[in-house]
C-alpha positions in Angstrom: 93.6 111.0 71.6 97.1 110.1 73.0 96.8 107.0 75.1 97.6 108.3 79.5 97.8 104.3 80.8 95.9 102.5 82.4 94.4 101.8 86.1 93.1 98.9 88.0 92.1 99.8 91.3 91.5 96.8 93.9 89.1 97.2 97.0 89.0 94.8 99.9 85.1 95.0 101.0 85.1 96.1 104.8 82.7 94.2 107.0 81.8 92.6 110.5 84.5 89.8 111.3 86.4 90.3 107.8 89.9 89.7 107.5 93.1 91.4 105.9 97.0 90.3 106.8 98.6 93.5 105.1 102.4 91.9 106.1 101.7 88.7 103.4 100.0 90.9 101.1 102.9 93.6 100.7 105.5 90.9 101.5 104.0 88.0 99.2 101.1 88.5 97.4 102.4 92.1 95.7 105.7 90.2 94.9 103.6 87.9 92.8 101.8 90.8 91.0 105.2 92.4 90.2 106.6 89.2 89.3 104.1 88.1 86.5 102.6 91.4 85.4 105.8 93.7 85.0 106.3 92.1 82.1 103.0 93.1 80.6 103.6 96.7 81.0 102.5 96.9 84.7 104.5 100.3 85.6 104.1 100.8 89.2 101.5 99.6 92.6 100.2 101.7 95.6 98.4 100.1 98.6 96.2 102.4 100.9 94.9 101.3 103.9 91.3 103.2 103.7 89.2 104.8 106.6 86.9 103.6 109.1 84.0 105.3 107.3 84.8 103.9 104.0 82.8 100.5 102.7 86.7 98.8 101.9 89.6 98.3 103.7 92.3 98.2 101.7 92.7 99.6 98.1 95.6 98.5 95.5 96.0 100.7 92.7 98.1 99.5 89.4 99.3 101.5 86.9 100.2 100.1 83.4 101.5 101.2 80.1 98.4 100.5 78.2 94.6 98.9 78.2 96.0 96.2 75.9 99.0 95.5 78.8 96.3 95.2 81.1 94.8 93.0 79.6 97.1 91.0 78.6 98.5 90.4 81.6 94.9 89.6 82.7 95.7 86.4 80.2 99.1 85.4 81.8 99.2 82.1 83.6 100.9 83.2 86.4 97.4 85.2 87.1 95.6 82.3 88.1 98.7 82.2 90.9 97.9 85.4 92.3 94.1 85.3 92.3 94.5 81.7 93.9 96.6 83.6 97.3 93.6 85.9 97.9 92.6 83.5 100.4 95.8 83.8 102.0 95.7 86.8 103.0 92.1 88.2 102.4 88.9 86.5 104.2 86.6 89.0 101.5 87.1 88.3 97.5 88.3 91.7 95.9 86.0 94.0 94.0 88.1 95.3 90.6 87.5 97.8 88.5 89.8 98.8 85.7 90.3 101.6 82.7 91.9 103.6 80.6 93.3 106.9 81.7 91.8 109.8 79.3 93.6 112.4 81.4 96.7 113.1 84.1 97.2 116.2 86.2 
């Protein structure tokens, strides 16, 4: 089977008196992303800003070459950077959840 990628979605738990500044996470926190994971194969980013109905706020989804330039990227240095400005923009610690893609439409 012909490798499709990879995905790593992000979800920002929705709940009473939670937080979210979507201006420093676009403006700053995604720069970081793109700064130290490009490099790793990390293709392209989407943010969604979810539903009233839904249990999360915000969803990030990450595209990348490959499993293996996910997780290397996962290894960088400059990850410990980004997971360090959650709090900066994000009163709720992100739920992740990551694969690889076995099909595209």
């Amino acid at each position: 089977m012909s490798s499709h990628g990879a995905t790593a979605t992000v979800l920002y738990p929705r709940k009473d008196g939670a937080t979210f500044n979507m201006d420093y996470y676009l403006s700053t926190h995604m720069e970081l992303v793109s700064k130290y994971w490009k490099q790793h194969g990390l293709k392209s980013w989407s943010v969604t800003q979810l539903g009233p109905d839904s249990p999360y706020s915000v969803q990030a989804n990450l595209e990348w070459e490959s499993t293996d330039s996910l997780q290397n990227a996962m290894k960088d240095e400059g990850t410990k950077e980004i997971m360090e400005d959650v709090p900066k923009f994000s009163s709720e610690s992100p739920v992740l959840i990551a694969g690889g893609v076995v099909a595209r439409g």
